[in-house]
TORKOL-4160 file (C-alpha; in steps of 0.2 Angstrom, whole numbers, padded with zeros to 4 digits, m for minus):
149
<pt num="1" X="0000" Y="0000" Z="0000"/>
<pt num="2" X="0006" Y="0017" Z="m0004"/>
<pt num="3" X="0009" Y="0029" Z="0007"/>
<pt num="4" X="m0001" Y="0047" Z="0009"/>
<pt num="5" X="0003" Y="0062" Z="0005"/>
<pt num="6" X="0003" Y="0076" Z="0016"/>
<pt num="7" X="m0010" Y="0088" Z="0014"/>
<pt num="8" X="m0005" Y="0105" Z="0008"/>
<pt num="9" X="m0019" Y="0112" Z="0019"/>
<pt num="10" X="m0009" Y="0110" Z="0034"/>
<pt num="11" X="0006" Y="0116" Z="0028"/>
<pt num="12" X="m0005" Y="0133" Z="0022"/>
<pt num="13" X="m0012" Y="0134" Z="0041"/>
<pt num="14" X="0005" Y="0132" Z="0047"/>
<pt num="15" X="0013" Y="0147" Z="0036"/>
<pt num="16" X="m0002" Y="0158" Z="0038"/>
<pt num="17" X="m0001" Y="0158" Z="0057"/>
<pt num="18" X="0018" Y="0160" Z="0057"/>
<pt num="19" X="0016" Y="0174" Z="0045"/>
<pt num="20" X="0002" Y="0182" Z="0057"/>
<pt num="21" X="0013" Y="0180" Z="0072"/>
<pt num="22" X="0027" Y="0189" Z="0064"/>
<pt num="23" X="0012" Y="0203" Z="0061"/>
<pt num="24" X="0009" Y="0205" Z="0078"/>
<pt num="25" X="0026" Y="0207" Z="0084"/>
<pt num="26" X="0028" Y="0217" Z="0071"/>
<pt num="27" X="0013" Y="0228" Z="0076"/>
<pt num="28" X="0015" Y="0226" Z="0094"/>
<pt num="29" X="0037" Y="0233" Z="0093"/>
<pt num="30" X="0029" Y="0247" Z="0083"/>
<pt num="31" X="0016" Y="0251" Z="0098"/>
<pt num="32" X="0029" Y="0250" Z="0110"/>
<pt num="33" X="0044" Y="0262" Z="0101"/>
<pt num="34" X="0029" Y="0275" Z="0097"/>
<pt num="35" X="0023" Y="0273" Z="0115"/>
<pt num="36" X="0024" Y="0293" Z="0122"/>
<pt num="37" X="0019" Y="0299" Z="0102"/>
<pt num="38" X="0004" Y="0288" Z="0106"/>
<pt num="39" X="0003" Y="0294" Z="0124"/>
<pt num="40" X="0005" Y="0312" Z="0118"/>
<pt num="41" X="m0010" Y="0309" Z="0106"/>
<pt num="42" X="m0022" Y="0303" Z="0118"/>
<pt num="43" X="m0018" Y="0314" Z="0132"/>
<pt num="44" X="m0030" Y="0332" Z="0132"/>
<pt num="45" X="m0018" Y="0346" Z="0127"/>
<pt num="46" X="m0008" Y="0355" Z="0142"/>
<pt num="47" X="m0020" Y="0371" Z="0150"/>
<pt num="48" X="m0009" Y="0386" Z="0150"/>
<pt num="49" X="m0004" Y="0395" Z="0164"/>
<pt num="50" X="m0017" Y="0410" Z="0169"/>
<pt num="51" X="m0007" Y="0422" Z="0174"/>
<pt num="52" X="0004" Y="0422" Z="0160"/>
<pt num="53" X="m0007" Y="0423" Z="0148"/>
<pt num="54" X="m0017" Y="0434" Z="0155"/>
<pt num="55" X="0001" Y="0446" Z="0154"/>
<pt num="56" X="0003" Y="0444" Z="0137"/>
<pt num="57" X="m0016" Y="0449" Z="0133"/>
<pt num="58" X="m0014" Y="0465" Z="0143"/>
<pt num="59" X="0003" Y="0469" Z="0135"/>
<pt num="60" X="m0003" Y="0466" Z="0119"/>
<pt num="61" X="m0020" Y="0477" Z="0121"/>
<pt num="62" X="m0009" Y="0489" Z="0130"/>
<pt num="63" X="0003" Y="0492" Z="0115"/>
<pt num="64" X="m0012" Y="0496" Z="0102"/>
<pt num="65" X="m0020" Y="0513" Z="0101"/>
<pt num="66" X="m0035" Y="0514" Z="0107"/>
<pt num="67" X="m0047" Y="0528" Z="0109"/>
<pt num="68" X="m0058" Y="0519" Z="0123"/>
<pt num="69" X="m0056" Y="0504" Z="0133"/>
<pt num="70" X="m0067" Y="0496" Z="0147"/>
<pt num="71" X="m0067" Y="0479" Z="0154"/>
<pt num="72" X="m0080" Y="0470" Z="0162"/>
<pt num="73" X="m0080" Y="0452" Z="0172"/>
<pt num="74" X="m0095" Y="0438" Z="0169"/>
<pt num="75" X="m0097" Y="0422" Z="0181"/>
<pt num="76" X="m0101" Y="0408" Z="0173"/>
<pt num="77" X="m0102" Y="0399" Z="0189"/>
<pt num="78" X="m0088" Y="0391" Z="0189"/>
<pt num="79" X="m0074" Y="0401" Z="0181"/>
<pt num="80" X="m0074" Y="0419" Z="0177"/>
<pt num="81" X="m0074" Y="0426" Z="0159"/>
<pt num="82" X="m0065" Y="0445" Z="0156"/>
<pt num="83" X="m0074" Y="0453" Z="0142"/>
<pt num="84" X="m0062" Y="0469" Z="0136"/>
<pt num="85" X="m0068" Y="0480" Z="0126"/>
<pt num="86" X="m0056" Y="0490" Z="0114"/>
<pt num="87" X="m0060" Y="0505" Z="0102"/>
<pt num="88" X="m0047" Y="0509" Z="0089"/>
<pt num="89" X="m0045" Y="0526" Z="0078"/>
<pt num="90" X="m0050" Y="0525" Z="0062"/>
<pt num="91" X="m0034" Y="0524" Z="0055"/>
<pt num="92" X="m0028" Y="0506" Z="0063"/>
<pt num="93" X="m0031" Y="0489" Z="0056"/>
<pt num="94" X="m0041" Y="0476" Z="0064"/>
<pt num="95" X="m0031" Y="0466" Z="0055"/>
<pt num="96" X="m0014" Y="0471" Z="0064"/>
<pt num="97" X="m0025" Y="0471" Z="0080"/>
<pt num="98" X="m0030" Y="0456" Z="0078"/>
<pt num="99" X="m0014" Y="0447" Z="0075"/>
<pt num="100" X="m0005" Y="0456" Z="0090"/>
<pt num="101" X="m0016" Y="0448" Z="0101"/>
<pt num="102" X="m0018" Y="0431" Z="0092"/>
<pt num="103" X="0001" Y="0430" Z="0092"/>
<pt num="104" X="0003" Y="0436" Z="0112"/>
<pt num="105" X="m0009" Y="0423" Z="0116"/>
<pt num="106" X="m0001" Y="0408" Z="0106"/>
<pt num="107" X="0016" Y="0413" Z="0114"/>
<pt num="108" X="0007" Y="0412" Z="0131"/>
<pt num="109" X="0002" Y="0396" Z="0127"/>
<pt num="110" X="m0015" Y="0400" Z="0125"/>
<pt num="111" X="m0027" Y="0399" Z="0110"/>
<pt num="112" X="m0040" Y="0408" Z="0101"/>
<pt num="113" X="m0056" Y="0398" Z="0101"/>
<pt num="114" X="m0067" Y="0410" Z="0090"/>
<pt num="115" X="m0065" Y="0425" Z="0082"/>
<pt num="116" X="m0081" Y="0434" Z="0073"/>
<pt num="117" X="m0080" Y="0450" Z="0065"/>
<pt num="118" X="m0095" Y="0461" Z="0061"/>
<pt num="119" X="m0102" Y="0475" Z="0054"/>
<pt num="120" X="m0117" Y="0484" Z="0061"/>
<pt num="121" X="m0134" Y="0487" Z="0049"/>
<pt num="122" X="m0128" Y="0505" Z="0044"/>
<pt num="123" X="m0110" Y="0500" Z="0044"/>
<pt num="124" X="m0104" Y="0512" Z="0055"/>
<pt num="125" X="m0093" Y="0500" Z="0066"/>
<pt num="126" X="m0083" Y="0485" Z="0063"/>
<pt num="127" X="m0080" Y="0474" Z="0077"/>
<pt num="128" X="m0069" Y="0458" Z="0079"/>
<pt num="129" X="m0072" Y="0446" Z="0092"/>
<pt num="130" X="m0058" Y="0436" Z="0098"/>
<pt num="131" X="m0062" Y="0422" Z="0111"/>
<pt num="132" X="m0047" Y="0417" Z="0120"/>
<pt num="133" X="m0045" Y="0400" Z="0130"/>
<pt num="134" X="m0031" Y="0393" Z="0139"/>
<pt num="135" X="m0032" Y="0375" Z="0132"/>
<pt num="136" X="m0048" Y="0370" Z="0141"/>
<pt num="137" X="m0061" Y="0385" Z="0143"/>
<pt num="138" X="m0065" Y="0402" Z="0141"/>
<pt num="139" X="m0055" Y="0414" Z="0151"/>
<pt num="140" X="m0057" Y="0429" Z="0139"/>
<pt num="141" X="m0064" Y="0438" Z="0124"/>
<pt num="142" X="m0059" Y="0453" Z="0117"/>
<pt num="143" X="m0068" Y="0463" Z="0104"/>
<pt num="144" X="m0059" Y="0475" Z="0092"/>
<pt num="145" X="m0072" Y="0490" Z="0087"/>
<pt num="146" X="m0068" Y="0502" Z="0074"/>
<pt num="147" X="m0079" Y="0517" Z="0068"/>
<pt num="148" X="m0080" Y="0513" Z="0049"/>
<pt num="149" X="m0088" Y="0533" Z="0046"/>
């Protein structure tokens, strides 16, 4: 009687779970070298330090000119928000303005979470809005006016 031959199927299962295993390692070196890029990713961003960037908001709206200024405080409840008010001379840009205090707050390590700009209906005054957070909430908005006319 003649032998049997052995299947090729078991030789296929035997590659394909060799070949999987080498997969895994693979994967599982990979996870392992990029653990703190991974862990960087995953982790919420670092809050920046309040009093910091509250300095660099009130030198940067310090260095523009401004005709008025008023600031006011709103309790949220849990956290205070500072809503500063700025009216420039005609002759400025909003644009410079803005960027000023976008820059001083990304330095800080803050960042700006909205910025709106506006118009009023007879188009008398331009206003930007700038929200700024410190990584994790509000903790100030600024608005930019303008008299257009």
């Amino acid at each position: 009687m003649a032998r049997r031959k052995k299947s090729a199927g078991k030789h296929r299962k035997t590659t394909g779970c060799l070949f999987a295993l080498v997969i895994i390692i693979c994967m599982a070196g990979t996870g392992y070298l990029l653990r703190g890029r991974i862990a960087e990713f995953l982790s919420p961003p670092q809050r920046a330090d309040l009093d910091i960037l509250n300095a660099a908001v009130d030198s940067a709206c310090a260095s523009l000119e401004t005709r008025k200024s008023s600031s006011t405080t709103v309790d949220l409840g849990d956290h205070q928000v500072d809503l500063v008010r700025l009216e420039l001379p005609g002759t400025s840009s909003l644009l410079r303005a803005n960027l000023i205090i976008t820059r001083a707050v990304e330095t800080a390590g803050g960042s700006i979470s909205y910025g709106i700009e506006s118009v009023d209906e007879k188009r008398r005054w331009q206003t930007v809005t700038l929200g700024i957070t410190d990584g994790d909430s509000l903790v100030r908005e600024v608005r930019l006016e303008k008299r257009l006319r």
